[in-house]
N, C-alpha and C positions, 0 to 999 in steps of 0.2 A: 673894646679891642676889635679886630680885625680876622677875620681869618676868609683864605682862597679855599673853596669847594670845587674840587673837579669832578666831573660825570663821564667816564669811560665806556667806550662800546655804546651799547645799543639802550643807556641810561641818556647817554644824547639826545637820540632821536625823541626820547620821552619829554625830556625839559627844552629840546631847542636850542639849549646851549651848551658847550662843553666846558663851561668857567664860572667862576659867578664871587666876588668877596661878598661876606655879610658883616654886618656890624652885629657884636654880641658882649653882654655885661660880661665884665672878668669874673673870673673863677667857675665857668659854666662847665659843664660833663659834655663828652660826644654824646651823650644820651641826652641830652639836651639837645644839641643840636640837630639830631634825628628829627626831634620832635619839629621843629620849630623850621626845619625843610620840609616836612609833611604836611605842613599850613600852606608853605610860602608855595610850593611846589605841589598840588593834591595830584597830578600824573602820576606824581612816585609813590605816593601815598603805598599801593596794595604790593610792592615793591620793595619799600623797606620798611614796611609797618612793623613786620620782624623780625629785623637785620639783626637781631644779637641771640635769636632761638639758633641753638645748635645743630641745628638742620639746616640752617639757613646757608647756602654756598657762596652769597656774598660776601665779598670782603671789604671793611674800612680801613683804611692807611693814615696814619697821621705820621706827617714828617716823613714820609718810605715805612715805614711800620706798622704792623696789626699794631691794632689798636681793641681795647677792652672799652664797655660801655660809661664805667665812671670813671675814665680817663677825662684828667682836666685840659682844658685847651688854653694855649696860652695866643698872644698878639701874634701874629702872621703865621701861622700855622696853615699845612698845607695839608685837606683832608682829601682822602681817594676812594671815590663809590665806585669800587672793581667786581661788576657784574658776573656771576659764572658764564661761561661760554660752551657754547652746544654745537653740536653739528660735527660731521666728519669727513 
């Protein structure tokens, strides 16, 4: 299966790109997929090593929606790495 990965804000400038599909075995978890952008991507590594500790201000979107870590991904699925934002 298929799925579009976007990287929002300042998760850009870290990967270089703001898109990216991956090819991934069906029935995989976004905790899966974490894992397996921390290989492909090691910039984002210290970033979302711990996207699903409850401190973490990141957010994952799949399809527009928070998304939980053993949420299954299906074919064209559209995931959202929404960085907290700082500054005022």
């Amino acid at each position: 299966m298929k799925v579009k990965v976007k990287y929002l804000m300042w998760l850009r400038d870290k990967t270089g790109i703001d898109q990216e599909e991956l090819e991934l075995e069906d029935n995989v978890t976004l905790e899966y997929l974490v894992e397996k952008i921390k290989e492909l991507r090691p910039s984002l590594k210290k970033f979302i090593d711990k996207v699903f500790d409850r401190e973490n201000p990141m957010i994952i979107l799949v399809n527009g929606v928070k998304a939980e870590p053993k949420q299954k991904l299906s074919d064209r699925d559209e995931i959202v790495f929404l960085p907290p934002v700082s500054g005022g």
